[in-house]
N, C-alpha and C positions, 0 to 999 in steps of 0.2 A: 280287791273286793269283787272287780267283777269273775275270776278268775275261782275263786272259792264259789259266788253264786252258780258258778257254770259245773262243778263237779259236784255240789251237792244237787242239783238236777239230774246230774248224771244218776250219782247214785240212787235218790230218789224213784227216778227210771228205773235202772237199772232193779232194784226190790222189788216195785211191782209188777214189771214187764217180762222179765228174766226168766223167772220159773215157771209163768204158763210156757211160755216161748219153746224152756225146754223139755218139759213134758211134753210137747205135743209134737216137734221134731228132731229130740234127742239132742246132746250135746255135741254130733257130729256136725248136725244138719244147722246148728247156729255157728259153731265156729269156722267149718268149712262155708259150706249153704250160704248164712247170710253173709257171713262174715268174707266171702269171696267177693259177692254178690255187693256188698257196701263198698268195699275199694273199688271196682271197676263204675261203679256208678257215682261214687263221688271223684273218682280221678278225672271220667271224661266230662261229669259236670264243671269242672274247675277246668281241664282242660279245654272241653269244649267252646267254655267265654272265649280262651284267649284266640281261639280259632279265628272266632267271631270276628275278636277287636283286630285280630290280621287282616281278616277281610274288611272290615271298617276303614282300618289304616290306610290298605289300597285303594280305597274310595279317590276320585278325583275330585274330591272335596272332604275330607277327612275332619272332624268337629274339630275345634281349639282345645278343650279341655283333656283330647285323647294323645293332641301333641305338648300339652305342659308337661305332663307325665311319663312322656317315651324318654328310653336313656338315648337312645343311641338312633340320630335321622338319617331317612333316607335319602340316597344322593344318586340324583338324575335317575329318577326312572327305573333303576336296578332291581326294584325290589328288595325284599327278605332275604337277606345272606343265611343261606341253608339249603337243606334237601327240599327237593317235589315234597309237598305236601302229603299227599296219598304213599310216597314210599313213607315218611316217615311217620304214620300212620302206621302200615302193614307194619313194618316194622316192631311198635307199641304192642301192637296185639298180640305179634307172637310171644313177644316177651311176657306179657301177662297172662298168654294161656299157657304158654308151655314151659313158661318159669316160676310166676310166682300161685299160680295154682297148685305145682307140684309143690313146692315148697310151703303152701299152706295146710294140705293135706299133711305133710310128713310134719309140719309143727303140731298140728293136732296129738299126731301121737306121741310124739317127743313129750309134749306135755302130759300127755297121760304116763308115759313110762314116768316121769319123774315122779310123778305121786298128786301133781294138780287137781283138785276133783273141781271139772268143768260146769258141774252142775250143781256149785255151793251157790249160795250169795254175793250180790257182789260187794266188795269190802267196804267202809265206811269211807265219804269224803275227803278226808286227811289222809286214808293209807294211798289211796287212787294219787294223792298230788303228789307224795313224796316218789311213789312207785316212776311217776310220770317224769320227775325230775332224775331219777335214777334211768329209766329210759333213754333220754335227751343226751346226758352222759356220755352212757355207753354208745348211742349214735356217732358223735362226735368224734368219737375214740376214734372209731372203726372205720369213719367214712372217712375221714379225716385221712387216716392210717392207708385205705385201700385207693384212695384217689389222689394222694400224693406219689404212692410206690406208682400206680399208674401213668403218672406223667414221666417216667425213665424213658427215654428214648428208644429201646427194644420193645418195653412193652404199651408206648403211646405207638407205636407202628403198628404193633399188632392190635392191639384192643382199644385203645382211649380214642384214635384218631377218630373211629366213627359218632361219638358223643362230640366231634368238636367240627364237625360238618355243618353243625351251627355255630357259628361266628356272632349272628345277630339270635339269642336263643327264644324261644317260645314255652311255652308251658310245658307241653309235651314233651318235650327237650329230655327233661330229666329222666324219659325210660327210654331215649333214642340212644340205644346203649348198643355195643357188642352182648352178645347173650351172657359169655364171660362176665363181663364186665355187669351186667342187671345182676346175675346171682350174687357176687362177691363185695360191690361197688352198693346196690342199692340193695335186694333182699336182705344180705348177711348183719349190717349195721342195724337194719330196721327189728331182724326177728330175735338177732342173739340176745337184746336184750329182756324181749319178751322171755325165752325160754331159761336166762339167768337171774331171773326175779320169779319167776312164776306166775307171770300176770293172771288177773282173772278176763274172761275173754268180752266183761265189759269196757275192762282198761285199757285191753290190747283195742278193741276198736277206737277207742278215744283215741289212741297214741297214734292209730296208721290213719286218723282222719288228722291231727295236726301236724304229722311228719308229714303226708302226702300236698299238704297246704303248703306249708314250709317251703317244699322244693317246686313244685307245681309255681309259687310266689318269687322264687329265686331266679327260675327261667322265664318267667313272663315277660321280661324288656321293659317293665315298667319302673317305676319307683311313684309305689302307693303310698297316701301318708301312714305314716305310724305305722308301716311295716317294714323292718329295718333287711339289710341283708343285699335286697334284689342288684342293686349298682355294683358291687362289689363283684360276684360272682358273672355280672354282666361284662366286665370289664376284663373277668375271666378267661371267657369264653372269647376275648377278642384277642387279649393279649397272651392267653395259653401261657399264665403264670400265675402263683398268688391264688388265695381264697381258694383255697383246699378242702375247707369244714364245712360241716351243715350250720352251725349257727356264729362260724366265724370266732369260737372262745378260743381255740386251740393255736387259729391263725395269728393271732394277735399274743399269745404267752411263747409262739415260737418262732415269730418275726417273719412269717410268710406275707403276712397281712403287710410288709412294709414292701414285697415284690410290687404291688400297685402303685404305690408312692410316686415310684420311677417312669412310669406310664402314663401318658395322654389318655384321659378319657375318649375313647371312640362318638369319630365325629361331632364332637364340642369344639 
């Protein structure tokens, strides 16, 4: 219920918002424009909590409530198993200017070659949910597909190792990528689906605001309530096996999900 009250908002939105929006900075300038503009401020909003709660963590008094919910504690003094903070920072940024800005711009017109008219309406309620479930999908597929080939031992040397320089991962985590590895690993999963459906580009923003949650939530080191996922991929990134997929469907129909099984949770 609350999930249909949340896309008929959308669409709601989306009718009355939509068409001033694009008369007044064309269809480039929202899908590009804002639409650029939305992911980097809601990625480093989400990402920037976890910053936070890093530094919180560090506190020599750190609240109770922040350690019920850590997966994985710190031991003597160590710190955060990962990169300097500011590399992997630098890092993030280039990947998002110099990857997936290119790569937003050339969906733009992908979508226009295809015959998308960016400056329709946006589609009713029910087409946004099925769209959105067809999305999730196709994510899955691909990431699933592209970060499993990447753990082969030739190409975790070349490419994965730098995503796994996080041991203990953070939010951020999930764009501290080889460049490689952000175009094929995170872009390709996230946009093919867009440009294999023909999303309208109110959908596609709903989609890279719960796809970027989703993993932004996966690498946090938390386990929030009633947000499933985060331990798994935690346990991931320690034991560099298992939990391959973005929502874990694919792990579990092809027995990846039973590589954890075998493994001690980190520091339990």
């Amino acid at each position: 219920m609350v999930g249909a009250a949340l896309l008929g908002l959308v669409h709601v939105f989306g009718a009355t918002g939509y068409a001033p929006t694009v008369g007044a900075i064309g269809p480039a300038g929202v899908f590009i424009g804002l639409g650029f503009g939305f992911y980097m401020t809601w990625f480093w909003l989400l990402g920037g909590a976890t910053i936070l709660l890093e530094r919180r963590l560090d506190a020599p008094d750190p609240p109770d409530w922040l350690l019920r919910y850590r997966i994985q504690e710190r031991q003597g003094g160590d710190g955060r198993r990962g990169p300097v903070l500011s590399k992997a920072v630098g890092v993030v940024l280039r990947n998002q200017l110099l990857g997936t800005l290119p790569v937003v711009v050339l969906g733009f017109f992908l979508l226009q070659a295809r015959g998308v008219d960016l400056a329709a309406a946006p589609p009713p309620a029910w087409r946004i949910g099925l769209e959105l479930v067809g999305l999730v999908l196709i994510e899955e597929a691909l990431f699933y597909a592209v970060h499993r080939t990447m753990h082969r031992p030739a190409l975790f040397r070349r490419f994965h190792r730098t995503h796994h320089e996080f041991r203990e991962p953070i939010g951020i985590a999930t764009h501290y990528v080889h460049f490689v590895e952000h175009l094929l690993g995170n872009l390709l999963p996230i946009f093919a689906g867009i440009l294999l459906i023909g999303t309208h580009p109110v959908t596609a923003g709903l989609w890279v605001m719960l796809a970027i949650a989703n993993a932004i939530h996966t690498h946090s080191g938390y386990r929030w309530p009633f947000l499933p996922w985060s331990v798994e991929h935690d346990f991931h990134h320690w034991n560099v096996t298992g939990s391959y997929g973005a929502i874990g469907l694919l792990d579990r129909l092809l027995g990846t999900h039973d590589e954890l099984a075998a493994q001690a949770p980190p520091d339990q």
